[in-house]
C-alpha positions in Angstrom: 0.0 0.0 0.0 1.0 3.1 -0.9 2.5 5.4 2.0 -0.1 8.8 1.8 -2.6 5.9 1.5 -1.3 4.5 4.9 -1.5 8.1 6.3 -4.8 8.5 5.5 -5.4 5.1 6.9 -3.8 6.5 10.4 -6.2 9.4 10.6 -9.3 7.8 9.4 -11.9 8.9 12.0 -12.9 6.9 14.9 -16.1 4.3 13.6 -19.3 3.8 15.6 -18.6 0.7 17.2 -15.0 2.1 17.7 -16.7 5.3 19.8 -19.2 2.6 21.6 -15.9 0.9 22.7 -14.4 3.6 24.3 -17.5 5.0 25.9 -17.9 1.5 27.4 -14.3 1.7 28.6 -14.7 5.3 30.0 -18.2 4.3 31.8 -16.7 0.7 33.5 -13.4 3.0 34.5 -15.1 5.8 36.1 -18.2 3.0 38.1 -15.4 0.6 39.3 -11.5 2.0 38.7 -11.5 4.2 41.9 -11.5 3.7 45.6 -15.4 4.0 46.7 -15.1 3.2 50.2 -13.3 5.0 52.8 -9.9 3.9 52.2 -8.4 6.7 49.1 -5.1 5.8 47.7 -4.8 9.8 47.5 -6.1 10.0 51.4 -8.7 12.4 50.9 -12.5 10.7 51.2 -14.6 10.6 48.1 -17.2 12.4 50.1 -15.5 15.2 50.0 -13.0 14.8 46.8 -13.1 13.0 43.9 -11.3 9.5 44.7 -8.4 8.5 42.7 -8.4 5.8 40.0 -6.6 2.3 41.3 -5.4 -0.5 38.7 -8.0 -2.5 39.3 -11.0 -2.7 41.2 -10.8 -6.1 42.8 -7.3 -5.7 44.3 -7.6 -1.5 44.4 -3.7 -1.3 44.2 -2.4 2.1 42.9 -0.5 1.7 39.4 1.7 4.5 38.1 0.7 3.7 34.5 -2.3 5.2 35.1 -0.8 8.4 34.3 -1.3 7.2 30.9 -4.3 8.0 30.9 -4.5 11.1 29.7 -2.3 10.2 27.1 -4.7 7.3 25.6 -7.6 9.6 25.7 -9.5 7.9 28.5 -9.9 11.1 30.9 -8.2 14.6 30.4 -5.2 15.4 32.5 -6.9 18.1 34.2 -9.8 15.9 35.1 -10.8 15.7 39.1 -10.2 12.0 39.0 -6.8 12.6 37.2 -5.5 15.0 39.4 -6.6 13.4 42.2 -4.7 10.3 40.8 -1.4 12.1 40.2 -1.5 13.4 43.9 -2.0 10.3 44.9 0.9 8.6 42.9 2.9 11.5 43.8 2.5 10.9 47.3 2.6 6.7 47.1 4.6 5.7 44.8 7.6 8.6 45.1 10.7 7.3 44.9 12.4 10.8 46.2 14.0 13.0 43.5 11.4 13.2 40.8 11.5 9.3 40.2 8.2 7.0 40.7 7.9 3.4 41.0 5.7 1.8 39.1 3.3 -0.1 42.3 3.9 -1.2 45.4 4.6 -5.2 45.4 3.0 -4.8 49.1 0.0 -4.0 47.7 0.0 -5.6 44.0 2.7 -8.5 44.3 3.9 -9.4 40.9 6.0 -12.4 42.0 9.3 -11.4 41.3 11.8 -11.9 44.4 14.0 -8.6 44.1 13.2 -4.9 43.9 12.4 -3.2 41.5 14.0 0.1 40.5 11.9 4.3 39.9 10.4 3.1 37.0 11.7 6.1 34.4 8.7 6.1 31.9 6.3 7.2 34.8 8.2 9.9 35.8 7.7 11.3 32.1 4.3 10.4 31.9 3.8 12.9 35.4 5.6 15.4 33.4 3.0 15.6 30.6 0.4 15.3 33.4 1.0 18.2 35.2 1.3 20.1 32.1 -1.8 19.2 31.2 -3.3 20.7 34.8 -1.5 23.5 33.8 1.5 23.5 36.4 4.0 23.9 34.0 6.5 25.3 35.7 6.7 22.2 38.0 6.5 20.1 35.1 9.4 22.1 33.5 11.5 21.0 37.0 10.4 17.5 36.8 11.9 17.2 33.3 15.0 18.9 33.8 16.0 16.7 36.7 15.0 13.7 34.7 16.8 14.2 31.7 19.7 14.5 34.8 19.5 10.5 35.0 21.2 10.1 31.4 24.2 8.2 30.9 27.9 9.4 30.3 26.3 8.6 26.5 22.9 10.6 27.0 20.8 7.3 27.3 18.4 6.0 29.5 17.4 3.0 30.8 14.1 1.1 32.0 14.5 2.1 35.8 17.1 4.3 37.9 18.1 2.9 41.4 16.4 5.8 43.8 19.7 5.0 46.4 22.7 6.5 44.1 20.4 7.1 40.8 22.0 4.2 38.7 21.1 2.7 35.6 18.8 -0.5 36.4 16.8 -2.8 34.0 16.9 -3.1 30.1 19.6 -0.4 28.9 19.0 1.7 26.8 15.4 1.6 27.1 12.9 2.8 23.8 9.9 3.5 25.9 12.4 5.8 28.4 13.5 7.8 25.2 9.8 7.9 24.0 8.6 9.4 26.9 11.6 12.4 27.1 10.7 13.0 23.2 6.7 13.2 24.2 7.7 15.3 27.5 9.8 17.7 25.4 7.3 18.7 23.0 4.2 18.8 25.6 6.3 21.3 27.5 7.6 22.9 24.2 4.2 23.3 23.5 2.8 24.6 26.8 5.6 26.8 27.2 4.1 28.9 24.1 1.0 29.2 25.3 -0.6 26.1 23.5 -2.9 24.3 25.7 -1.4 20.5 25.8 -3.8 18.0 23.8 -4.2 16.2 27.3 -6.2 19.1 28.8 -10.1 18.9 28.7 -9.9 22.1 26.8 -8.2 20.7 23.9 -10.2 17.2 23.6 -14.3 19.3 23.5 -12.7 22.5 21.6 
């Protein structure tokens, strides 16, 4: 196939059953992917602010890829549920210095017997986050101390090692060097007075 064929192919318009999909998605995420009891990963109570989203509902542990959200078009970025998500991420899965692990094998063991390392791509995925809530000069912090975790040869790898900020994991990582490239240009973008495409603003305008 030809490539502007394959183009066109790319930006061919979401189909009915395609936008009954993702409703579905979007309704099941916001009736069971938060805390409704009284326990909220972001300790504040959904009587009195919206509750942040968890991983999944049967186990309700907090999962730093949810800060993808945003970025799969599943809720804005500036969302109550999103930003009550990213304070809550912020607050439970900080690894110190910008960096984020991924969960907490406490609360959603995954089997493996070490550690884990700050899972890099998440910290990048909190930088387009609070861009898209507007905060972008603490966004424009974030980044710069992350692209601080580069090696000697300006690469980065799955996870850095929160203790002495080592290289951990599969080196060089793709998805690490996919979220500084996304980061850069939200920020690029914010910084000129675009609203990022992960705001609420830019998804209904």
């Amino acid at each position: 196939m030809p490539q502007h064929q394959q183009f066109r192919l790319l930006r061919r318009p979401a189909t009915q059953k395609h936008r009954w999909n993702s409703e579905q998605l979007q309704g099941h995420l916001a009736q069971q992917g938060h805390d409704h009891g009284g326990h909220d990963p972001s300790g504040l109570t959904a009587s009195r602010s919206p509750a942040a989203m968890t991983f999944r509902a049967a186990q309700g542990g907090l999962d730093g890829s949810l800060l993808a959200l945003p970025l799969r078009r599943v809720l804005p970025a500036d969302h109550p549920r999103m930003i009550a998500t990213t304070r809550a991420i912020t607050e439970r899965l900080g690894a110190g210095d910008g960096l984020l692990f991924r969960y907490l094998p406490q609360d959603s063991p995954d089997g493996l017997d070490q550690p884990e390392g700050a899972f890099l791509l998440c910290s990048f995925w909190l930088v387009d986050n609070l861009a898209g809530q507007g905060r972008v000069d603490e966004a424009s912090q974030l980044f710069e101390k992350l692209c601080s975790y580069a090696s000697p040869l300006g690469l980065y790898s799955e996870q850095i090692d929160p203790s002495d900020h080592s290289c951990l994991g599969n080196f060089p990582q793709a998805l690490s060097h996919v979220g500084l490239l996304s980061s850069a240009v939200v920020l690029a973008r914010a910084q000129r007075g675009v609203r990022p495409e992960l705001s609420t603003h830019a998804w209904f305008q």
